[in-house]
N, C-alpha and C positions, 0 to 999 in steps of 0.2 A: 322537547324536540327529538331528544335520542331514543325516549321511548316511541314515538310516532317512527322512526325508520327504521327500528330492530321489528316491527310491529309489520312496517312493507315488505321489507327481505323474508321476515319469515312466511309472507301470502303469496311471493314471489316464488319461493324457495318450495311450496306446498306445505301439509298441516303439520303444526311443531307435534315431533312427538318426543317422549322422555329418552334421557339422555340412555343408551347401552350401561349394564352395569363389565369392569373388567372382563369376569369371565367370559360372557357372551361376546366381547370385542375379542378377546383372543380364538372364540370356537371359528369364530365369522374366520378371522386372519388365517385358522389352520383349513378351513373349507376351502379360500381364495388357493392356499399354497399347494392344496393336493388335489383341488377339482381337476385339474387337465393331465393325472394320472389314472384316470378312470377305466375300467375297461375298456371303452370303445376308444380310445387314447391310443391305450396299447394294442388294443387292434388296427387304427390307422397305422401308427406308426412299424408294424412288423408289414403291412399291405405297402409301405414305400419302401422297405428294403426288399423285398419281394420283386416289386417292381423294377427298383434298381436293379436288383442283380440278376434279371433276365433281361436288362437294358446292354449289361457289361459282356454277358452270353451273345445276343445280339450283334453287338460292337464289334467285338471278338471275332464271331463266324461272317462277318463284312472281311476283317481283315485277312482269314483264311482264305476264302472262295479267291478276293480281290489277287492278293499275291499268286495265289496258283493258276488264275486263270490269263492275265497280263504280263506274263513273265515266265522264267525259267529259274525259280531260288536257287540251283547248283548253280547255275553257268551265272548267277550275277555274284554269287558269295567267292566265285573262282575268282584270281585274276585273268585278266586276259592274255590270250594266248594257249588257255589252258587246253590238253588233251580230252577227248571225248572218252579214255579208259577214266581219267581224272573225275569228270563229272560223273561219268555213271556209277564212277565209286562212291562217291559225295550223296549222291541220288538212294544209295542202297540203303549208307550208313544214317542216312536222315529218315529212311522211311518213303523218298519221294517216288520210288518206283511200284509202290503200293498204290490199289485203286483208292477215287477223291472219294467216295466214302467211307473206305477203311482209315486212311489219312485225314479224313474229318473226325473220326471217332477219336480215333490217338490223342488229335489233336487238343480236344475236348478231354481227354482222360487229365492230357499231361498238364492242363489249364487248371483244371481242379486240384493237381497235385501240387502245382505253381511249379510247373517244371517247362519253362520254355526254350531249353535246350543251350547250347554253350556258345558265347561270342566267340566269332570269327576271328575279330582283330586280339580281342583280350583272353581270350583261352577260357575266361573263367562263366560260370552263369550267368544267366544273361541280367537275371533280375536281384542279382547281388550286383551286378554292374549298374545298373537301374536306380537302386537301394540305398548307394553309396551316393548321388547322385543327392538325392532327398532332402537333406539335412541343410545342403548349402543352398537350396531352392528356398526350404522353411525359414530357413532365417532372412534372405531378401527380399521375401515378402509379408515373410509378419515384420519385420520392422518398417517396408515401405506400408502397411495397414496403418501400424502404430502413428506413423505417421501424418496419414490422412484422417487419423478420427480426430488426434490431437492436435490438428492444424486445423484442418478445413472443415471441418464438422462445426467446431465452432463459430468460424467465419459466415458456414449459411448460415445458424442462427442469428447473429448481428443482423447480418444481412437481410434477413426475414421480418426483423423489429423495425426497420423504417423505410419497407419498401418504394424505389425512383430516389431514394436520399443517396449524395456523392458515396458514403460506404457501401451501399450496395450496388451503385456501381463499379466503383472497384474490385469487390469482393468478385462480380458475373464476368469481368473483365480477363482477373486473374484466372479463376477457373476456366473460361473457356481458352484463353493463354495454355494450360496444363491439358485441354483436351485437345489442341488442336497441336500444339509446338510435335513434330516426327522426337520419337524419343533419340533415335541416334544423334539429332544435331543437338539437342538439350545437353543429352551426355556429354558431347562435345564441347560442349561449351561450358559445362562444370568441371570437366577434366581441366581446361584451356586456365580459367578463371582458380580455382579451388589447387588443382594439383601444380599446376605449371607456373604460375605465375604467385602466386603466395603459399605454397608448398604446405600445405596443409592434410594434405590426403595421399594418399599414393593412389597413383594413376589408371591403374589394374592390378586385377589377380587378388587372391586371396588368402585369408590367412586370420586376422584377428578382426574384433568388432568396427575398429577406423577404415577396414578395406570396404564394410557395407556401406559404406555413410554414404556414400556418389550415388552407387548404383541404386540407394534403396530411394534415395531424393527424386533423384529421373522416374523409377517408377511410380514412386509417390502420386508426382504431378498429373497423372493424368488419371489413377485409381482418385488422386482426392479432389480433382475439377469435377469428377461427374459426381460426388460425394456434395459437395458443396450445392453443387446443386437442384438436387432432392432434397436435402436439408431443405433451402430454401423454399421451393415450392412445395413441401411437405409440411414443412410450418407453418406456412402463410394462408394453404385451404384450413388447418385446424384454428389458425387465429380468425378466423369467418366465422366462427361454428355458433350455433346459442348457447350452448355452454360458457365460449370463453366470454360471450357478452354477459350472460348472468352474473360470471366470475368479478365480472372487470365492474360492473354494477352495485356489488356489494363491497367496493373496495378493494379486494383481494392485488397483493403487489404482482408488478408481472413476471418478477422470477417466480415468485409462489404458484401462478400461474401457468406456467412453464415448464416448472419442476412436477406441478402434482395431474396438470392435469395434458398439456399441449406435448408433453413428451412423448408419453405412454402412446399413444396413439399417430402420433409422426414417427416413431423408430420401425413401424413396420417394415415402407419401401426404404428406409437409410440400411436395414438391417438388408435387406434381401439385396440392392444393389452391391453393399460390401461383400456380402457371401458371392455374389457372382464373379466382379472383378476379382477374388482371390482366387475362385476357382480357375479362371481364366489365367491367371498369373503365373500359378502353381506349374498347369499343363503347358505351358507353351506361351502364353503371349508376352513372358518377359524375356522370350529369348534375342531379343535386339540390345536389349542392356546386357543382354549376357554376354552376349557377345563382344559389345563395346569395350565391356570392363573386363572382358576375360574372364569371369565369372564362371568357371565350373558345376554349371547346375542342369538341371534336367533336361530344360529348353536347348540347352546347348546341344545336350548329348542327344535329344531326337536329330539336330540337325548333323551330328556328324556320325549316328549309324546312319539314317538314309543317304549320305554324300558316301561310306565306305559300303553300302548294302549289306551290311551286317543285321540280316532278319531274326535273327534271335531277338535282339535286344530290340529291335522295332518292335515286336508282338509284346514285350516285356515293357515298354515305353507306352503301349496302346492299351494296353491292362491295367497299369500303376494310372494314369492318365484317367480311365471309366472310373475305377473305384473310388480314385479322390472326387472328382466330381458328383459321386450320387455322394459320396459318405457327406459331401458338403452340406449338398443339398438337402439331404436327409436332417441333420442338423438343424440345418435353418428354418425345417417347416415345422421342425420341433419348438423352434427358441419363437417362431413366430406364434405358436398356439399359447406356448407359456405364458408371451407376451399377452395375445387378446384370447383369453379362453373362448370366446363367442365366435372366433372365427370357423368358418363350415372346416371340414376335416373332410378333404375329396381327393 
């Protein structure tokens, strides 16, 4: 009988051939590891940073034209009240009384040199001001990432294994809970519970790894609700597929399953939703928790140069901002090719 079924799987499976001797498994495994390094590889991949960085140029000459043509940058970096000798000094010493072409050129020099001139309020440059800003941004949301891959990633997977069953109810439940709860009442309500009332955390501000925990949880919730799921419906079209029914036909267990064959091909959209939400994180969309928790990070600080009009650091907050976003993206269409080398490269 055992021989009659090894006898179907393999007419199943197509005609047996002889087993690869080692070497030949190993040339196959280093072909798999270096094919998506291949010239036209590295030719896509210099044609997206190309792209980026005339997206960041772009960006860039949006926020020059925008400011000079809406506004008067001396008289809003003034306080009020100021003298008109005042501004046209301000005007001279910035360059602003030069024609907008000449002032676009500058512009564009001093961009390339990463010189975007001195904060107003902090004396210092503007993109060390910027710079300084970084690190405590990096850290609240790679841990609020860490978070959502170690949590919720997993959950759409359960989730995915016995879809309309009570777990994956709950699991859709909980996530759309995380996408939908406003982050400032969440925070609030982790401050409330967590800091206030069983003293576990401190309430704001920052300082050591226990001051992230709050803030990286709030933003967790709503990077790992839309995490969850994609997981799930990501899993669930590759559990359709005929592959994993041949799989599941010849026995094969369903982590084996899972692991060798239903991952590889579901981490595409899970990879490229996370690279988005951080990118998103990074520039600005955690600036509500930032704020919450008193959180000293970049989101914060776009919102208080444009409440003090301190345009240096605005243009320096708009630069930092384009280039995390393509370097991200840039990344991920890499880790995506890595991932499926058969993906088109466009």
């Amino acid at each position: 009988m055992s021989t009659r079924n090894e006898t179907i799987l393999n007419a199943e499976s197509g005609p047996t051939q002889s087993a690869p001797t080692p070497g030949a498994r190993r040339s196959a495994a280093a072909a798999r590891a270096s094919g998506w390094v291949d010239l036209s590889t590295v030719r896509w991949a210099l044609g997206r940073i190309v792209f980026g960085f005339a997206a960041v140029i772009i960006v860039m000459s949006a926020v020059f034209f925008v400011t000079r043509s809406t506004s008067d940058p001396a008289r809003k970096m003034l306080p009020l009240g100021s003298s008109q000798e005042q501004i046209d000094a301000l005007n001279a010493r910035l360059g602003l009384d030069d024609p907008l072409w000449m002032q676009y050129e500058h512009f564009l020099s001093d961009m390339f040199h990463l010189d975007f001139g001195r904060s107003i309020w902090e004396g210092r440059p503007a993109l060390e001001v910027v710079v300084d800003r970084l690190p405590v941004t990096f850290t609240l949301v790679g841990l609020a990432l860490l978070i959502s891959i170690v949590v919720f990633v997993p959950l759409g997977v359960i989730a995915s294994l016995r879809p309309g069953s009570l777990t994956d109810r709950l699991v859709t439940a909980l996530s759309l809970a995380g996408l939908s709860a406003p982050q400032f009442w969440l925070g609030a309500m982790l401050v409330l519970v967590f800091a206030v009332e069983l003293d576990w955390f401190p309430t704001s501000g920052s300082g050591s790894m226990i001051y992230a925990v709050l803030p990286a949880v709030t933003l967790a919730f709503t990077m790992g609700g839309r995490l969850a799921q994609v997981t799930r419906t990501s899993f669930l079209d590759q559990a359709g597929s005929p592959y994993v029914t041949m799989a599941r036909a010849k026995g094969l267990s369903t982590f084996y399953i899972l692991r060798r064959h239903v991952l590889r091909n579901a981490l595409l959209p899970i990879l490229t939703i996370a690279s988005w939400d951080t990118a998103r994180a990074i520039t600005g969309h955690a600036v509500v928790v930032e704020v919450v928790f008193a959180w000293p990070g970049f989101g914060r600080l776009v919102i208080e140069s444009v409440q003090r009009q301190d345009f240096p650091v605005i243009q320096a907050c708009v630069f930092i901002g384009a280039v995390l976003i393509v370097v991200i993206n840039v990344v991920t269409d890499v880790l995506n090719r890595i991932i499926e080398p058969r993906m088109e490269s466009r």
